[in-house]
C-alpha positions in Angstrom: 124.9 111.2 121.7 122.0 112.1 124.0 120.8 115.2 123.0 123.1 116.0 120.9 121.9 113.5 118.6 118.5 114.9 118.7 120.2 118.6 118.0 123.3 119.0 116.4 124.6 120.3 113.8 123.7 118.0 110.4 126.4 116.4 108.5 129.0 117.7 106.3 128.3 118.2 102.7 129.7 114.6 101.4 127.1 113.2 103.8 124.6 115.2 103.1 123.0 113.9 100.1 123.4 110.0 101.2 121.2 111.4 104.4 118.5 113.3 102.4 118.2 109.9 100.4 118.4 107.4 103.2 115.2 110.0 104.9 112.9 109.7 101.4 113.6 105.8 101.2 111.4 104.1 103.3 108.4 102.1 104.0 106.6 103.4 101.0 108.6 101.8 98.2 107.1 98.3 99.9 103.4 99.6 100.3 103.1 101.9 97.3 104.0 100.0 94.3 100.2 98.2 94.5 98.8 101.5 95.0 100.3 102.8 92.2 99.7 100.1 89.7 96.1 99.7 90.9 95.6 103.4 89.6 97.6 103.5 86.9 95.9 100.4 85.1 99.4 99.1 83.5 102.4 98.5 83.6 104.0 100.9 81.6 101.9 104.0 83.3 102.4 102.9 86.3 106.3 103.1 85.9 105.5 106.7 83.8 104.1 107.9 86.9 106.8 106.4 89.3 109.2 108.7 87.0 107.2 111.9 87.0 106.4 111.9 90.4 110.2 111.9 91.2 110.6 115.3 88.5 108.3 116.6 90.0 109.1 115.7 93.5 112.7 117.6 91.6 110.9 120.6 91.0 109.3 120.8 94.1 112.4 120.8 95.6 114.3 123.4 93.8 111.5 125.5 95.2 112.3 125.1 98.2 115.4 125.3 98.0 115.1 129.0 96.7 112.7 129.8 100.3 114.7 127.8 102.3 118.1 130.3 101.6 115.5 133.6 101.4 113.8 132.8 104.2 116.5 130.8 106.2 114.4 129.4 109.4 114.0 125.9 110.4 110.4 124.9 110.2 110.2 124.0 106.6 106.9 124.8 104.8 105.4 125.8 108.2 107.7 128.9 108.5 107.5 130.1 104.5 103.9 130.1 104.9 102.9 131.9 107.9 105.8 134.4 107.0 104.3 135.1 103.5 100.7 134.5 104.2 100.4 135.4 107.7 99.6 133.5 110.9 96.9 131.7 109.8 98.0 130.2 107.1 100.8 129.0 109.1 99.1 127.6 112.0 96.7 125.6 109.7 99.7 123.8 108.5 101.4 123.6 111.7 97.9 122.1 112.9 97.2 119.4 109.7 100.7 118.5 110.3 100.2 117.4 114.4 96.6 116.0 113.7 97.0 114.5 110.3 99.7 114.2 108.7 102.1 113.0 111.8 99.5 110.3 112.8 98.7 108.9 109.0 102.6 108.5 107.7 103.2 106.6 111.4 99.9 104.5 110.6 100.6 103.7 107.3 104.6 102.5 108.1 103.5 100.8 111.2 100.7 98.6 109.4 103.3 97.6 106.7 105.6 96.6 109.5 102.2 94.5 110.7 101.7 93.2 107.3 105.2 92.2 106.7 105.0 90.3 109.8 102.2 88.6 109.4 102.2 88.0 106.3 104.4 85.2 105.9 102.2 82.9 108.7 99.4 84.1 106.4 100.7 82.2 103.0 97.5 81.8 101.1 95.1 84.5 102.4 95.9 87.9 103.9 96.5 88.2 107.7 93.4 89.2 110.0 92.8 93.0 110.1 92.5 93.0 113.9 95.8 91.2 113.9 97.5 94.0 111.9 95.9 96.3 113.9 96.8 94.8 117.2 100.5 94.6 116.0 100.7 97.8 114.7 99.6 99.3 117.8 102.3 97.1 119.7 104.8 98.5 117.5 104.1 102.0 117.9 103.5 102.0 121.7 107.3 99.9 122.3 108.7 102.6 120.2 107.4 105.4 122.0 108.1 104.2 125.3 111.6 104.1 123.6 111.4 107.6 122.5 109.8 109.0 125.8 113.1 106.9 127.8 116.0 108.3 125.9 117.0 109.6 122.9 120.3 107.8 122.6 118.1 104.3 122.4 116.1 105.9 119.7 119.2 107.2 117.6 120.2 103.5 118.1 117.2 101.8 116.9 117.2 104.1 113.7 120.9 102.9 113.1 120.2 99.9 113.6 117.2 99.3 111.8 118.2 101.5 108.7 120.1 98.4 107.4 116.9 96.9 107.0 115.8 98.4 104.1 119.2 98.8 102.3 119.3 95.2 102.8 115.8 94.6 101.0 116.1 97.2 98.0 119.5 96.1 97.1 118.2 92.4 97.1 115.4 93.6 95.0 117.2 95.5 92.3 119.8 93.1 92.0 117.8 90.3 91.6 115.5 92.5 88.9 118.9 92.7 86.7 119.5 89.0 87.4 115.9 88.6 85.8 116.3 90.8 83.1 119.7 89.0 82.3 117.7 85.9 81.8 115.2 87.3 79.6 112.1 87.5 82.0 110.8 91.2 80.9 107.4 90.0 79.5 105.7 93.1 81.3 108.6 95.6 80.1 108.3 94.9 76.3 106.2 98.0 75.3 103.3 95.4 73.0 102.9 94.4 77.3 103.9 97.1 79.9 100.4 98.7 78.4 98.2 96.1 78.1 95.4 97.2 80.6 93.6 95.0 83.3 90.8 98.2 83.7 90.1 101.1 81.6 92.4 103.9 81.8 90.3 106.9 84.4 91.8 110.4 84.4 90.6 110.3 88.4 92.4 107.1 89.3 95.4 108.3 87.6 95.3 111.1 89.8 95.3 108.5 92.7 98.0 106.8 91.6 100.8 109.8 91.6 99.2 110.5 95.6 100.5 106.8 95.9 103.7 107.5 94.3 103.9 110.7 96.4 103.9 108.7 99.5 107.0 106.9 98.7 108.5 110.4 98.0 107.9 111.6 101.4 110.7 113.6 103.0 112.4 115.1 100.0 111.4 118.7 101.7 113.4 117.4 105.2 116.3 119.4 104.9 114.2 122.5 104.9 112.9 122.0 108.6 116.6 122.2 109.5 118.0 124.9 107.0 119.7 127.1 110.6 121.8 123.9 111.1 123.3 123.1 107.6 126.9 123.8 106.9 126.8 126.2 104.0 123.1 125.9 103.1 123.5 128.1 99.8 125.8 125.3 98.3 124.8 122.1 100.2 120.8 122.7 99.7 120.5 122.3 96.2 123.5 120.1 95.7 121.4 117.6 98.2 118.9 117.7 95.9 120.3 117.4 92.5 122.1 114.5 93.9 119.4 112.3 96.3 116.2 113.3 94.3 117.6 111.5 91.3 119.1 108.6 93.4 116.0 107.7 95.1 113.8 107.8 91.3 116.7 105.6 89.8 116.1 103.4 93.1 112.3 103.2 93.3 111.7 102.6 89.2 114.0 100.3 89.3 112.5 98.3 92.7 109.5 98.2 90.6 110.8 97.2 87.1 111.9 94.1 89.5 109.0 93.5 90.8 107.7 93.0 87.5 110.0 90.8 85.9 109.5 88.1 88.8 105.1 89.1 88.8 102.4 89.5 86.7 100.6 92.7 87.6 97.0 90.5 88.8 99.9 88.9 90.9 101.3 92.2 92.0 97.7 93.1 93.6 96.8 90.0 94.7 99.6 90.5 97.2 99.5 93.3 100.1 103.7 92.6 100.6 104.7 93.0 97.3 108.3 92.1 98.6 107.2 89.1 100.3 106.1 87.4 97.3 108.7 88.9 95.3 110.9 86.8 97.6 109.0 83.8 97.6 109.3 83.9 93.9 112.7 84.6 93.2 114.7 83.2 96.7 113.7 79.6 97.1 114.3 78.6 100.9 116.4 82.1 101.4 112.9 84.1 101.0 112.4 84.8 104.8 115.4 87.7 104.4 112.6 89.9 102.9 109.6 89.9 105.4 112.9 90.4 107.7 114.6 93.1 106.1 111.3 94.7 105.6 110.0 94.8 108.8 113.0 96.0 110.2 113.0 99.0 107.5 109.2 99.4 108.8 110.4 99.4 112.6 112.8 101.9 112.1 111.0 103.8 109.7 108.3 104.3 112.6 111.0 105.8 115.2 112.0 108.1 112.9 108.8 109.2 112.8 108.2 109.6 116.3 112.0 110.8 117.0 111.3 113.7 114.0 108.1 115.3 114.6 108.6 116.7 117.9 110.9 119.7 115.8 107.8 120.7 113.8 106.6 120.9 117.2 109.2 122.8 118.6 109.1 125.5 115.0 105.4 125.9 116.2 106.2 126.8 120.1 108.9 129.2 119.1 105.5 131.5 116.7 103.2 130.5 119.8 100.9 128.3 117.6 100.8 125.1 119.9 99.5 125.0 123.5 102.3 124.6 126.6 101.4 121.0 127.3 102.8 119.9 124.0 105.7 121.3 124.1 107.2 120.1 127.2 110.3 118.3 127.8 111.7 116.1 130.7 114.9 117.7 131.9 116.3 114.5 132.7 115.7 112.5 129.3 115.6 115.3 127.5 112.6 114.0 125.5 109.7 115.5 124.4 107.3 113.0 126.4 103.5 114.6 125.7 104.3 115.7 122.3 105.2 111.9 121.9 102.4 110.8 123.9 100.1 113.3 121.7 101.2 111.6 118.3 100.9 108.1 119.6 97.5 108.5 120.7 96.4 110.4 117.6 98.0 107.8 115.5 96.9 104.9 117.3 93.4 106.5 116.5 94.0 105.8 112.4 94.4 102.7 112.9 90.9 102.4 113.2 91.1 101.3 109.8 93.9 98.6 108.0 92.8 100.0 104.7 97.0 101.8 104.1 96.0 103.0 100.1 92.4 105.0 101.7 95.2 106.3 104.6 97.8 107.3 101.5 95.7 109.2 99.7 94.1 111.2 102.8 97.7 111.9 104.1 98.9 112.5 100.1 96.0 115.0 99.3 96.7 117.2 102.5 100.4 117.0 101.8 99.8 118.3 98.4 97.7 121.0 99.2 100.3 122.8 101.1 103.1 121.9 98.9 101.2 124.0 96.3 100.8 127.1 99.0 104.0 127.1 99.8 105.5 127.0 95.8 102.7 129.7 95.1 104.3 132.0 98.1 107.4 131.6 96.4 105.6 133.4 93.2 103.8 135.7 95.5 106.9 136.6 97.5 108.8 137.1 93.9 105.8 139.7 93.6 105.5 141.6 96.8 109.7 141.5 97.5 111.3 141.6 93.9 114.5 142.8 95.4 114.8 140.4 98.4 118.2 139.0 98.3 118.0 135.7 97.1 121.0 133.3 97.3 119.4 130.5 94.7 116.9 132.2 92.3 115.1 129.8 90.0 113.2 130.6 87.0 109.6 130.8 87.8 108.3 128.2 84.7 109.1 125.7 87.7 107.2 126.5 90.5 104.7 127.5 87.6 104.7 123.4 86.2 104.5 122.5 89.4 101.4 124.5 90.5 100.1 123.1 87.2 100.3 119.6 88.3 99.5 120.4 92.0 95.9 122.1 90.4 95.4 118.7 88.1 96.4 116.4 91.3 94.0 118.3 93.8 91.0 118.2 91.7 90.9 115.0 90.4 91.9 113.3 93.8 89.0 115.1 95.2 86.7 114.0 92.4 88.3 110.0 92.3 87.9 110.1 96.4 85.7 113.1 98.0 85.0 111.9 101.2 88.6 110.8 101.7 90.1 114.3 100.4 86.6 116.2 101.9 87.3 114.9 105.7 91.0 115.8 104.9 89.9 119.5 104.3 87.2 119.5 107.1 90.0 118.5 110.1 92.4 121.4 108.3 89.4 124.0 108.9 89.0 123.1 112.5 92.2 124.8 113.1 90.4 128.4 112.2 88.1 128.7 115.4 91.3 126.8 117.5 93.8 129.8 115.9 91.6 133.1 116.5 90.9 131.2 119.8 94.4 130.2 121.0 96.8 132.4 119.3 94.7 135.2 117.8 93.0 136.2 120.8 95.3 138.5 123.0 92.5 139.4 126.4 92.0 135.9 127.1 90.3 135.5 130.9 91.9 134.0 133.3 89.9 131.2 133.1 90.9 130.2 129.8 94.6 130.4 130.8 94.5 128.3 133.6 92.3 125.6 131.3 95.1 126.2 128.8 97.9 126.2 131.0 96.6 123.1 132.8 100.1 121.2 132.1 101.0 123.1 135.1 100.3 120.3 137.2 102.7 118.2 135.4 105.8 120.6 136.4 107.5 120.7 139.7 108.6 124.1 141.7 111.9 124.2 139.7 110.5 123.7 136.4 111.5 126.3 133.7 110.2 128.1 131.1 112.2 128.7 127.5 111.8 129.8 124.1 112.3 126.6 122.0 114.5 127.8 119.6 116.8 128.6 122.5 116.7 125.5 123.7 118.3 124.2 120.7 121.3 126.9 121.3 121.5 125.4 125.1 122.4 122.0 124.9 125.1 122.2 127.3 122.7 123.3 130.0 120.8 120.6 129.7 123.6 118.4 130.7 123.9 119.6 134.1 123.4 117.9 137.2 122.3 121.3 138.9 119.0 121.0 137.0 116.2 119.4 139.1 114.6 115.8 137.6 111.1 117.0 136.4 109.2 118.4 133.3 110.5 121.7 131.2 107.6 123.5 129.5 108.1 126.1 126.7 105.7 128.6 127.1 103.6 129.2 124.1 100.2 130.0 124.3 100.6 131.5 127.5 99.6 135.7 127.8 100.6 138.3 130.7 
């Protein structure tokens, strides 16, 4: 436990796939099924597109799996990037990832943990935004107090919590069957799944797979670990040949469920789509769902927080994130500003309860560099044709996939430009902070003691380490020699 439960080394192949899975499945298959119907304008799309999104979410992944074995670093898309298209490019994904991307996915989850909540004392109008709000705030500010205090209570609350959702999906799909047994597939019968309640719109059907994407999210995790896996030249794609398909066969069938027990106007009448499905179909044993969701929420917010610090840490090994950021108390071993950082920054999202305008800003942005990274596979195919290459897939796939990334993009931007625009704007405020922060070698002294201002956080007998090897240094860490204070990784910092 401790931090070794942060660090250590990921689990053995038979465990593998069931923990690839259990990271995709989260919050989103209770938020994004509205999102995705809204869009898709039926029915039957709207399940088309809950099945494409997961082959292509496939496809994506086989890509990755071919860079994560060629280029074998922990760091995910962050480290492919800047490695085939230089520092920049890197850092702008490092940067979109710690203001955007982070923040958003924690702000979405924690507002369906609000809504879940709420909902129930709400039964025949939705709850108060400031209410939502005010609870999602709670939530995330309780949890990262929790992460800041130890990282043994926050590898406890995911445990714990993770029940919660396998608790509500399994209710779901089972009682869909039960439903279908008794005949109620009114929406399913194809003279129904594609009756329309709005006219079909190439740019909201764009929408609705950036909905579907959400509930996708975290089929690219084993690629910020690939230096820990056992074997990653087997395990890697076998992960994903197995959990990809798993999590589509769970999510279209969650939502053929939903449908047999609602009528789509009843489906977006509702923002918790399991809570009515509950009411509907449970009788007095309907308060297990707002339950069993909210507790999926709760822990799928932890694991946020508990997660992102190792993007962080990936970043501080290049130099692309400041000192302050990257500091860890030698006591708790937790990574207490970086924490701090994303709390704040996602607390700041919530200036809006509006989770389908959040999807599609975080969905667009996590698009976008899902598309650079598959085209450096194509580019580093070109510029290293004899690299060794453990896994070696045909290029038609990262070629359909840059195909639908290209159709996704542009009508997203087109259905929602000031959504997708601001998205794009925050990314290219990175440019001035990289030729600024990292680029620049003669800083004055000046500018190093504004950027190295964390100083004052650190005590005489603080230290100063490369990240990566403080993930080859646990045992250090758990020794009483070491005094009670801050440890800063020095990034950022010049001679």
């Amino acid at each position: 436990t401790g931090i070794d439960a942060a660090f250590s080394t990921l689990p053995y192949p038979p465990c593998l796939f069931v923990w690839v899975s259990g990271n995709i499945i989260g919050s989103g298959i209770f938020v994004s099924p509205k999102g995705v119907l809204e869009n898709a304008s039926s029915v039957g799309l709207a399940l088309i597109v809950w099945i494409v999104t997961g082959v292509i979410t496939a496809i994506g992944a086989l890509c990755y799996a071919e860079l994560g074995v060629t280029i074998p670093k922990s760091g995910g898309d962050y480290s492919y990037v800047k490695d085939i298209f230089g520092g920049l490019a890197g850092f702008l994904r490092l940067w979109i990832a710690v203001l955007v991307i982070y923040p958003t996915n924690q702000a979405v989850i924690a507002l369906t943990f609000s809504n879940y909540v709420l909902q129930p004392l709400f039964p025949s109008c939705f709850p108060p935004e400031n209410g939502l709000r005010l609870l999602a705030a709670v939530c995330l500010l309780l949890l990262t107090w929790v992460n800041c205090s130890s990282v043994r209570w926050a590898t406890r609350v995911q445990d714990v919590f993770t029940t919660g959702k396998l608790l509500a999906l399994g209710l779901i799909i089972i009682m869909g069957f039960v439903q279908i047994c008794k005949g109620e597939y009114y929406w399913l019968e194809p003279a129904h799944a594609f009756e329309t309640f709005q006219p079909y719109d190439i740019g909201q059907i764009a929408l609705s797979f950036l909905q579907g994407s959400f509930a996708y999210g975290g089929w690219n995790f084993l690629n910020y670990v690939t230096e820990e896996l056992v074997d990653p030249y087997k395990n890697l794609p076998r992960a994903i040949f197995i959990s990809i398909p798993l999590v589509t066969f769970v999510y279209v069938f969650a939502n053929i469920a939903y449908v047999t027990a609602m009528s789509p106007q009843e489906l977006l009448a509702s923002n918790a789509v399991a809570v009515t499905f509950g009411e509907k179909l449970l009788g007095v044993m309907s308060w297990i769902m707002p339950i069993s969701v909210a507790l999926s929420t709760f822990g799928g917010v932890n694991g946020s927080l508990f997660t992102s610090s190792r993007l962080f840490f990936a970043g501080a090994r290049e130099g692309h994130l400041p000192r302050l950021l990257a500091m860890i108390h030698v006591k708790r071993c937790t990574p207490i500003p970086a924490l701090l950082f994303t709390c704040i920054s996602t607390l700041l999202m919530l200036c809006t309860s509006d989770m389908y305008t959040l999807i599609n800003y975080v969905g667009f942005i996590n698009y976008l560099f899902y598309g650079v990274t598959v085209a450096g596979q194509i580019v580093l195919r070109i510029k290293q044709p004899d690299l060794y290459r453990p896994i070696k897939v045909s290029l038609v796939w990262p070629v359909i996939y840059l195909l639908f990334w290209a159709f996704l993009l542009l009508f997203s931007l087109y259905s929602e430009p000031v959504v997708c625009g601001l998205g794009m704007a925050i990314m290219l405020t990175g440019v001035p902070v990289y030729f600024l922060g990292v680029f620049w070698d003669n800083k004055p002294q000046c500018f190093n003691t504004f950027i190295g201002m964390e100083t004052i956080f650190t005590s005489d007998d603080a230290h100063y380490y490369d990240p990566y090897q403080y993930l080859q240094c646990r045992p250090f860490f758990k020794t009483s020699a070491i005094h009670p204070g801050m440890l800063s990784i020095n990034f950022w910092a010049t001679s």
